[in-house]
N, C-alpha and C positions, 0 to 999 in steps of 0.2 A: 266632090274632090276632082279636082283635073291634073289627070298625068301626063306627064311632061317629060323632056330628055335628063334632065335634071331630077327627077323623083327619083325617090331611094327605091319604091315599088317598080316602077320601070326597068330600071338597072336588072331588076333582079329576071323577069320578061324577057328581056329584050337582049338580042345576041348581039356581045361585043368583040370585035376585033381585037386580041389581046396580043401582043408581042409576047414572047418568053425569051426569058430574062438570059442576054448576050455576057459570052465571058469576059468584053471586054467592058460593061458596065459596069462591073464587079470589081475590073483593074487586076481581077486574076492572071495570071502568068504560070504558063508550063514550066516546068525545071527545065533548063537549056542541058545538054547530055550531046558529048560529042562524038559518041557509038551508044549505036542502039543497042539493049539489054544480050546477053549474050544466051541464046537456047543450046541445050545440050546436042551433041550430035546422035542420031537416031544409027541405033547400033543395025547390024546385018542380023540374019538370021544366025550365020554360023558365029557370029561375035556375042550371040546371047546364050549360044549355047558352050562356045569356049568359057564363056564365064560360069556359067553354072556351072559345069564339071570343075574348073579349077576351083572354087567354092569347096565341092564336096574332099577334094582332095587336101585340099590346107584343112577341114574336120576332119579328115581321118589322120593328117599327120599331127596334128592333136595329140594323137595317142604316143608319138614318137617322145618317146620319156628319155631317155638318154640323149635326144638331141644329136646320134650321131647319122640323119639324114637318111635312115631306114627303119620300115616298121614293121617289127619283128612277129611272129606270129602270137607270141604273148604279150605284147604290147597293145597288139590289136585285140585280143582276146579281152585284159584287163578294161581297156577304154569301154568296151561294149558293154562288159560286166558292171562296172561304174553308168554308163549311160540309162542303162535298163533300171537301177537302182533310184537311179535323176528321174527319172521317170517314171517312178512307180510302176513299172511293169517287170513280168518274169523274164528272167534271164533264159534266150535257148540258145541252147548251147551247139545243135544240131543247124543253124540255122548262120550262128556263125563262122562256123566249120565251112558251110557249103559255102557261106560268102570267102572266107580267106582261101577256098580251094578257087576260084575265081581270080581273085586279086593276084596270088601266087599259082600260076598253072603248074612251074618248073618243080613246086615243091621245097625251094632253096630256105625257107623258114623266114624270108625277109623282102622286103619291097621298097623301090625308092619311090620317088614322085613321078616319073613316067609309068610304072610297072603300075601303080596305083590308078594313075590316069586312065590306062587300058582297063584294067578290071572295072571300074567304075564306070567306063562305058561299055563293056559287056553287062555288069550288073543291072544297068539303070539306064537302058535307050530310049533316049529320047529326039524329040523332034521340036522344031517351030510350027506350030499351026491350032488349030480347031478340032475339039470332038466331034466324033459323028455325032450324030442324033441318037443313037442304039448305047454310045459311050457314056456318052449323057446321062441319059433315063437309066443305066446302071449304078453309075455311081451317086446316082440321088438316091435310089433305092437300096443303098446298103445299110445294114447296119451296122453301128459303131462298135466296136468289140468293146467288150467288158471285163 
């Protein structure tokens, strides 16, 4: 048998120069778009943190039942008491005490949305950044309450 450029055994041998396959042999075409795709704007650190806090403060006026733009210390108490129920967990009671003595330092029985703002960031500071290494390996190491 004699192979040759033409054998179908050769072909298989023998290294050919292949073009790969242009989009304009295809007659394919991009979508034409006279602004490019629009990406979100990359927030600040403090703009990720204004958000988060206002977040928590629209949940807690949640609890504002009456709607008159303050959240009274039973309002607050009832939402928690319902929360904990949502959540299959015990109600403490002690626990939200010390958070409303926070929230309300003055003691006046009631909080709007700035008053709220401030205890929620005395309750719950936070930051933009990375665990240590030591934060880390703690909080893998907990265990989940039961």
């Amino acid at each position: 048998m004699k192979v040759g450029l033409d054998s179908s055994v050769y072909s298989v041998f023998a290294r050919q120069a292949v073009n790969a396959p242009s989009v304009s042999d295809d007659k394919f075409e991009l979508p034409s778009s006279s602004s490019p795709a629009k990406v979100p704007a990359l927030k600040t650190d403090a703009q990720l943190l204004d958000d988060f806090y206002n977040r928590l403060v629209q949940s807690n006026f949640r609890a504002d039942a009456d709607k008159d733009g303050l959240v009274s210390k039973d309002e607050y108490v009832q939402s928690k008491k319902e929360l904990a129920a949502a959540d299959d967990r015990p109600y403490d009671a002690t626990v939200v005490e010390r958070h409303w003595n926070v929230l309300d330092p003055t003691g006046k029985g009631s909080v709007d949305q700035g008053e709220m703002r401030s205890g929620v960031e005395r309750l719950l500071p936070v930051s933009v950044g990375h665990l240590s290494d030591a934060d880390a390996a703690r909080l893998r190491n907990m265990k989940p309450s039961t």
